[in-house]
C-alpha positions as CSV (number, residue, x, y, z in Angstrom):
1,X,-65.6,65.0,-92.8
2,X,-65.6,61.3,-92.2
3,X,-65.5,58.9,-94.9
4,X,-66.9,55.3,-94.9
5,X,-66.6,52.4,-97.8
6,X,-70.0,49.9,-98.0
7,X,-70.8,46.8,-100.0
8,X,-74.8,46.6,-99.6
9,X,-77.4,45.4,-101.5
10,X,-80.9,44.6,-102.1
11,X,-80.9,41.0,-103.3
12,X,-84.1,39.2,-104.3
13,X,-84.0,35.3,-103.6
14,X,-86.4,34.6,-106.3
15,X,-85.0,36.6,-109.4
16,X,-81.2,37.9,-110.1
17,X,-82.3,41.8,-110.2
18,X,-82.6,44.1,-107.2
19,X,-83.7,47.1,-105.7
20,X,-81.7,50.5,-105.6
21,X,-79.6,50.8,-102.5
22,X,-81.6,53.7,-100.0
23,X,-80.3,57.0,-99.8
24,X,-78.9,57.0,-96.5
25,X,-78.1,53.7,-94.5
26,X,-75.3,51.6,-95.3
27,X,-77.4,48.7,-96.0
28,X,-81.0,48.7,-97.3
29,X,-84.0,50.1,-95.1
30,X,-85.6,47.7,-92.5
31,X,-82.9,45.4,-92.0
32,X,-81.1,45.8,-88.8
33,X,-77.5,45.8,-87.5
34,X,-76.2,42.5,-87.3
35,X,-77.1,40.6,-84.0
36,X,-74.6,37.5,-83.4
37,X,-75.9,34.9,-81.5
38,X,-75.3,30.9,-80.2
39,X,-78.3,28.8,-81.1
40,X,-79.3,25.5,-80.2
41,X,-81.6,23.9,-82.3
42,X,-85.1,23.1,-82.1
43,X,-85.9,20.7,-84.8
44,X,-88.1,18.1,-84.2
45,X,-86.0,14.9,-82.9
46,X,-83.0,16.5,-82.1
47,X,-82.9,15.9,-78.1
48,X,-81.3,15.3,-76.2
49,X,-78.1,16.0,-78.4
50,X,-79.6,19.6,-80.5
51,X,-77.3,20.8,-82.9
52,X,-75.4,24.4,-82.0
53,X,-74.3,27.0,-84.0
54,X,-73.4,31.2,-84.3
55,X,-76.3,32.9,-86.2
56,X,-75.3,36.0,-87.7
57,X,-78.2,38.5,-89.5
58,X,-78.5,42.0,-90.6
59,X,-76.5,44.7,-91.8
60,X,-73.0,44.8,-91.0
61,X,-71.6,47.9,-88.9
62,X,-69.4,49.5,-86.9
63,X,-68.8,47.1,-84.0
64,X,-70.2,44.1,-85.7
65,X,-66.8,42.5,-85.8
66,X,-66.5,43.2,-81.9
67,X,-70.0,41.0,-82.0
68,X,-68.3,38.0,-83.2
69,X,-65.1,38.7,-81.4
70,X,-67.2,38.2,-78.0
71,X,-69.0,35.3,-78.8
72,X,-66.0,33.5,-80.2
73,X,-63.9,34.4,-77.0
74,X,-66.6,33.0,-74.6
75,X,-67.3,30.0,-77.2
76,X,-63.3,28.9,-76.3
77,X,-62.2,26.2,-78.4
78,X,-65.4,25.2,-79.4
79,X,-66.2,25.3,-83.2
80,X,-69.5,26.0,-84.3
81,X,-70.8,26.9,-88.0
82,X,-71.9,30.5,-88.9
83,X,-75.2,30.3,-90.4
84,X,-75.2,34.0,-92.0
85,X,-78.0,35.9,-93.4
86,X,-77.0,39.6,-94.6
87,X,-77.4,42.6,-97.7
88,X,-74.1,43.7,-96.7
89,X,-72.8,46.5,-95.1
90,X,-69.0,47.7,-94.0
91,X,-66.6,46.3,-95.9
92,X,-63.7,47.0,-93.1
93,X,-65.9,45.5,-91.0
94,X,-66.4,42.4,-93.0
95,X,-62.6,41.7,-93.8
96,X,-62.1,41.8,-89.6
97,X,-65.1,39.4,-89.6
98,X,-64.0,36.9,-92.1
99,X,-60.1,37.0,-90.4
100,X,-61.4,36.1,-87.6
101,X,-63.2,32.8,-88.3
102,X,-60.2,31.8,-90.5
103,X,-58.6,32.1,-88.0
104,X,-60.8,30.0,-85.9
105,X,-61.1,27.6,-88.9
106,X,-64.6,27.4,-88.8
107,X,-67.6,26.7,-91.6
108,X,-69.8,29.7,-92.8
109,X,-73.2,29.0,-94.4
110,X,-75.8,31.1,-95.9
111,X,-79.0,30.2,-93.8
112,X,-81.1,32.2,-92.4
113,X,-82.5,31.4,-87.9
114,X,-85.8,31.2,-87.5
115,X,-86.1,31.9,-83.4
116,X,-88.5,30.1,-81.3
117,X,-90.7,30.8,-79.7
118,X,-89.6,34.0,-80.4
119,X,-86.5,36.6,-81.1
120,X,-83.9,37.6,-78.9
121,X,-85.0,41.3,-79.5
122,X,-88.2,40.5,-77.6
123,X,-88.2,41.8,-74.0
124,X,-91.0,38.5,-73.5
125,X,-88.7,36.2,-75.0
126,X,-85.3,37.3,-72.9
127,X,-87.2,37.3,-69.7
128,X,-88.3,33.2,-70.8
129,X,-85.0,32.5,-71.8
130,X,-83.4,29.6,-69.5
131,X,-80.0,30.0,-68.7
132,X,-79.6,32.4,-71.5
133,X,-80.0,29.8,-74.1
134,X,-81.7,30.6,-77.5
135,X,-83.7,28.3,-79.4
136,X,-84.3,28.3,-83.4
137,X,-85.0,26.7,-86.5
138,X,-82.3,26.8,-89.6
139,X,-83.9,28.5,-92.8
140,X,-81.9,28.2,-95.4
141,X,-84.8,29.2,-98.1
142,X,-85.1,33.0,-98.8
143,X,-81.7,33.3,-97.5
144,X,-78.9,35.7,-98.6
145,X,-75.6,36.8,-98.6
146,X,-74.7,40.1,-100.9
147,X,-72.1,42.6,-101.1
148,X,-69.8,42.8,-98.1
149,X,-71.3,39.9,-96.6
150,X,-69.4,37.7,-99.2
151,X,-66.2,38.6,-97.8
152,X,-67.4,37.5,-94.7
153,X,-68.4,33.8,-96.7
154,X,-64.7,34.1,-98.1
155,X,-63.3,33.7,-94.4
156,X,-64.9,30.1,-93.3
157,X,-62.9,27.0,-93.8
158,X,-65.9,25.2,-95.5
159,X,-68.0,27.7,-97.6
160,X,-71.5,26.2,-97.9
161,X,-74.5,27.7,-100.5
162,X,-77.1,25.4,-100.6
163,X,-80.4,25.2,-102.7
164,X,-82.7,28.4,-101.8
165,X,-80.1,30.8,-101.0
166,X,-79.0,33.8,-102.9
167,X,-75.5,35.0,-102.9
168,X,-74.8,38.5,-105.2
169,X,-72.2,41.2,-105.8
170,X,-71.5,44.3,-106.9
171,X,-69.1,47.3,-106.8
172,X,-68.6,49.0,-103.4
173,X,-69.3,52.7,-103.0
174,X,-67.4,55.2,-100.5
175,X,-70.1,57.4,-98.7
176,X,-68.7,60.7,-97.1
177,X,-70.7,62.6,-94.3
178,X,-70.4,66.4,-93.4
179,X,-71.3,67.1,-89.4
180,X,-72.4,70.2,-87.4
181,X,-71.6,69.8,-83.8
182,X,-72.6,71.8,-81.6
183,X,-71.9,71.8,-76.9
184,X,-74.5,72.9,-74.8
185,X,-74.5,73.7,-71.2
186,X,-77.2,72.1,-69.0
187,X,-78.3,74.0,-65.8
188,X,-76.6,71.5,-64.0
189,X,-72.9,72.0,-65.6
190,X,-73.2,69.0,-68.0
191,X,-72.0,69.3,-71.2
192,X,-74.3,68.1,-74.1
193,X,-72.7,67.6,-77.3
194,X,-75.0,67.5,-80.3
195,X,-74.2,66.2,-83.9
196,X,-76.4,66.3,-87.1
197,X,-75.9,65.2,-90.2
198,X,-75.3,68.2,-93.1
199,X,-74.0,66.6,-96.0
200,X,-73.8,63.4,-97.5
201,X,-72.2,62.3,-101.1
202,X,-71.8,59.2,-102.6
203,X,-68.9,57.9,-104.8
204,X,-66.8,55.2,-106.2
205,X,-64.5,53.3,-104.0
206,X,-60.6,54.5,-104.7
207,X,-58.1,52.2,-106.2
208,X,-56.8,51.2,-102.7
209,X,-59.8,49.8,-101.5
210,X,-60.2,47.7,-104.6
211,X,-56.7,47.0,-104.1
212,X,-57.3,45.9,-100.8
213,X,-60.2,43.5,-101.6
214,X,-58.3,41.8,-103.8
215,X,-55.6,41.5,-101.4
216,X,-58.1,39.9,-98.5
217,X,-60.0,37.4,-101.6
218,X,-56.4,36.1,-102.4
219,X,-55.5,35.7,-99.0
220,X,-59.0,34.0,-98.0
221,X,-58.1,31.8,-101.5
222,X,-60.8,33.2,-103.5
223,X,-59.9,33.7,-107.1
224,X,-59.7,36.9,-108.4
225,X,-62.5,36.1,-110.9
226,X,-64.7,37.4,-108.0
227,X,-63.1,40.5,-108.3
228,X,-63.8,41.1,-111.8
229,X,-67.3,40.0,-111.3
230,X,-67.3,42.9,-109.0
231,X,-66.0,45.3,-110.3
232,X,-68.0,44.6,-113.7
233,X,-71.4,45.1,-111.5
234,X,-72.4,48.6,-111.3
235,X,-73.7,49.6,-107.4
236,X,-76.8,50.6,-108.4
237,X,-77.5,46.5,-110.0
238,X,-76.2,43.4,-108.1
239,X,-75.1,40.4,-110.4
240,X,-76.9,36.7,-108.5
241,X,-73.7,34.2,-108.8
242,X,-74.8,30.8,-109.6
243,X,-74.2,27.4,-108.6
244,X,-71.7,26.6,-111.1
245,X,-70.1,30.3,-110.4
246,X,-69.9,30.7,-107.0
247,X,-67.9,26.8,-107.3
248,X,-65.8,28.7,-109.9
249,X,-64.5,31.3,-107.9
250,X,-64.0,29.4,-105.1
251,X,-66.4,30.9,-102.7
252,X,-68.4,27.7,-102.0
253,X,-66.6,24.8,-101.2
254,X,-69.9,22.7,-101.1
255,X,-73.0,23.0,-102.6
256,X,-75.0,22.3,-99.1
257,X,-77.1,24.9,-96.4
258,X,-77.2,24.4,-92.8
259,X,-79.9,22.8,-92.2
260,X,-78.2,19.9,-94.0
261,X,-75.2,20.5,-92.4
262,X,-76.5,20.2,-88.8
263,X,-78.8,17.0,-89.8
264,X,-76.6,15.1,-91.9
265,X,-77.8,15.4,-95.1
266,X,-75.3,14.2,-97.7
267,X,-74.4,17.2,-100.2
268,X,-76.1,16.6,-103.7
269,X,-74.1,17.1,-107.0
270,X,-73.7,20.3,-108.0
271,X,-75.7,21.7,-110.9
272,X,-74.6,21.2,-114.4
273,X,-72.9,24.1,-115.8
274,X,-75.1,25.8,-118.5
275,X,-73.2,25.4,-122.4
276,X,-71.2,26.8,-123.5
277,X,-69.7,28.3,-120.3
278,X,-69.3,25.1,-118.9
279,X,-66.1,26.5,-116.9
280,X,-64.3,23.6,-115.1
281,X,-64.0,23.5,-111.9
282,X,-60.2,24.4,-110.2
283,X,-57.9,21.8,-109.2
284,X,-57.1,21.8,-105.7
285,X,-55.3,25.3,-104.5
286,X,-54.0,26.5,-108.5
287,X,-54.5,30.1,-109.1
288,X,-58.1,30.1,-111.2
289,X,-58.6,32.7,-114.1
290,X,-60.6,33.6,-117.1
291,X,-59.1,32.7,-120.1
292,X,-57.8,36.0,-121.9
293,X,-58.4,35.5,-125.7
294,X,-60.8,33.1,-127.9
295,X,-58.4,30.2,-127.9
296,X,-57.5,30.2,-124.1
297,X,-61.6,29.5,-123.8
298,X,-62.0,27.0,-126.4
299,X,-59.0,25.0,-124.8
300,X,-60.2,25.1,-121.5
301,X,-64.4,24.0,-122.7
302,X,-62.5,21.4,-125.3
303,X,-63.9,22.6,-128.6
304,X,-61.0,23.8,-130.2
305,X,-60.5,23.0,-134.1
306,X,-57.2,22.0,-135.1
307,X,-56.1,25.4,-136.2
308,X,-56.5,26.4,-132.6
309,X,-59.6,28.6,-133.7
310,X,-63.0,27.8,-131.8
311,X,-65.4,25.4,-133.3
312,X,-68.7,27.1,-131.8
313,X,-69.7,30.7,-132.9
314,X,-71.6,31.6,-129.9
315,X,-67.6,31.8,-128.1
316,X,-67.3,35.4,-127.3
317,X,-64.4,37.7,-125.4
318,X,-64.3,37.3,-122.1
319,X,-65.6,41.1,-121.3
320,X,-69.1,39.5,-122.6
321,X,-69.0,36.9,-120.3
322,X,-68.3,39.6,-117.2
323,X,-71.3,41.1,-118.5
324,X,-73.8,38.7,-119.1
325,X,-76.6,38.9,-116.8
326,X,-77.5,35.8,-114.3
327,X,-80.5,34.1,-115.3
């Protein structure tokens, strides 16, 4: 029996709600395994000095860390973006992937690559392809990052969610698979080995694992608020962080997508916080966390009455705020 744990999602970039994962890939049906590849740009006006960077979509699997490991290695000391686009995937995977561009200190955006004149996939396009250069377009709008593919976010120096990108999470599930194998003989003394899948279940991820994640978003500087957004989101849903939250947590740095990033364009204020949950944003490096109890929260929004109790009646427990649904 082999045993796998998955963060993956269905993640609509128009609403907060999302499909139910599929019943047997890690990730949801019709996206592929992650392809990682250098890009130089093709905007219009960009030569003879077109903008590069590491563009990074689909599922995350087995071997997708190797993916990056390669390109990095022949990249050098070079430091391109990551311009990521992903539902999620292997979460083992995805802590190796995020380690690795800390430890490159590089910037990781959630933007989608247009190719052009057409994808890598395409036996037309790799046979036009001079010097083995690709070509493409950054999309930032109808981009996503969900599930695992956060963690992958967490690792860049610079963490950049721009307007028209969706980021969501929710708990992780472990997925356990039963085998037959069976060995043939050919007529020619080969050996075929045959395995089919019998039996799959589905469960909760174990305390280690959650333990673990916690372990990777405090080492990547995340706050653990992320966590217990998490692990308040049940599999089967996926909770849409906004602005204000994902600035919260710590898992954007700027409020900016690629396509800015590679043309310039100065990063515009972030969006107001909606009342009353106007949480402030951390100072520099402190450890961030919910307030605990009614007064903790009235302190931090600055409506407290004298008496310490809150002034507004809409200020709940903090269990209602882990619950409340994005809009």
């Amino acid at each position: 029996m082999r045993g796998i744990v998955v963060f993956a999602a269905a993640l609509a970039v128009s609403c907060s709600a999302a499909a139910a994962p599929p019943k047997k890939s890690v990730a949801p049906a019709g996206e592929p395994a992650m392809q990682v590849y250098v890009v130089r740009g093709a905007h219009a006006g960009c030569e003879p000095q077109c903008p590069q960077w590491i563009a990074a979509q689909g599922r995350i699997v087995s071997g997708t860390a190797e993916k990056f490991r390669k390109v990095l290695r022949d990249l050098g000391d070079r430091k391109l973006p990551i311009f990521i686009d992903s539902l999620g995937g292997s979460i083992v995977e995805s802590f190796a992937i995020g380690r690795l561009i800390r430890a490159k200190d590089l910037a990781v955006a959630v933007t989608g690559t247009t190719f052009t004149p057409c994808a890598p996939k395409e036996l037309a396009c790799r046979k036009s392809k001079a010097g083995g250069e690709l070509r493409g377009l950054a999309q930032p709008h109808m981009s996503k990052c969900a599930s695992a593919c956060v963690f992958v976010l967490a690792g860049g120096t610079r963490r950049l969610v721009g307007k028209g990108a969706a980021v969501g999470v929710h708990q992780g599930i472990k997925i356990q698979r039963m085998y037959l194998v069976s060995k043939q003989r050919a007529s020619d003394g080969s050996i075929k080995t045959t395995k089919t899948l019998a039996w799959e279940g589905k469960g909760s991820v174990d305390r280690k694992t959650n333990a673990d994640t916690r372990k990777y978003l405090a080492e990547m500087g995340i706050s653990d608020v992320l966590m217990s957004l998490i692990e308040s989101t049940p599999h089967e849903s996926i909770r849409r962080l906004e602005a204000w939250e994902l600035q919260a947590t710590r898992l954007a740095t700027e409020y900016l997508n690629g396509e800015q990033l590679i043309t310039g364009t100065p990063a515009p204020p972030l969006p107001r916080s909606p009342e009353p949950w106007a949480i402030k944003p951390p100072a520099p490096n402190p450890s961030y966390e919910l307030p605990g109890t009614l007064h903790d929260i009235c302190v931090q929004l600055g409506r407290c009455n004298q008496d310490g109790t809150p002034k507004d009646s809409d200020i709940v427990d903090v269990p209602d705020l882990l619950r409340r649904d994005s809009k």
